[in-house]
N, C-alpha and C positions, 0 to 999 in steps of 0.2 A: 645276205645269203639265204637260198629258199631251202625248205626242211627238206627232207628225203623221202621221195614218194614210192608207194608201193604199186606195184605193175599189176592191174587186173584188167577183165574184162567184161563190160557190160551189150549187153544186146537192146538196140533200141527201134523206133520204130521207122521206117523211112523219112516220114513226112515230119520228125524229130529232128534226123541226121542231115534234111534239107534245111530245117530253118536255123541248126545252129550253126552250118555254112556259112547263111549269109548274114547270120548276125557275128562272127566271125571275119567277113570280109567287110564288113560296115565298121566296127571295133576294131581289129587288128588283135585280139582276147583270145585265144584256146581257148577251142572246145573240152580241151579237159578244164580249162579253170572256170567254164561254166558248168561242166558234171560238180565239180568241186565245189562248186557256189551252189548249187540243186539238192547234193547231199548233205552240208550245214545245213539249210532252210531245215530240212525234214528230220536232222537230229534236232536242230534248234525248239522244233515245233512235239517232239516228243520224249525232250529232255527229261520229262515226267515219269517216262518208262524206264528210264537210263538206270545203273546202281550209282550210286554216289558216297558224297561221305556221310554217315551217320551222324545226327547230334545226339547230345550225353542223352537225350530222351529215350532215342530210338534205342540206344546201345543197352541200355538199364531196363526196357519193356518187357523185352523176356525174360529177365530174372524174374520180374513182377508178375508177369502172367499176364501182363496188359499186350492189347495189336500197336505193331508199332507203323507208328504214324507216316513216316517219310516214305513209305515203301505198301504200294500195291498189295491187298490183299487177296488171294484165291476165293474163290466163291463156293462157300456153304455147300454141302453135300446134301442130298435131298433127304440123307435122315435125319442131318440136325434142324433142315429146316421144319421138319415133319416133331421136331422136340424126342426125338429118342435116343 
């Protein structure tokens, strides 16, 4: 049984909506289950940015005062990078 999808809509380009036609008629594959296969790739490829689960590191950093590691830091404001 296939999970339950949610109804959105995307805007794409023509020459997009032609070739997934006919890689559609070549396959016999929805075009959605290739948007669906397009949108893994590109969470796959920045799973990095994702939030996730914390290890005991991360979760204990802030008590310590330490940057925690799993998770993307903000970038330096130009007076601490100036030392003030």
């Amino acid at each position: 049984m296939s999970r339950k999808k949610i109804s959105t809509t995307i805007y794409i380009e023509p020459e997009q909506a032609e070739r997934l036609k006919q890689l559609n008629a070549r396959t016999k594959v929805a075009v959605a289950e290739y948007i669906r296969q397009g949108i893994n790739l590109i969470l796959k490829h920045n799973e990095h940015l994702l939030p996730g689960q914390l290890s005991l590191d991360d979760r204990a950093a802030p008590q310590l005062g330490l940057p925690q590691m799993g998770l993307p830091q903000p970038p330096a404001k130009a007076s601490q990078k100036a030392g003030k």
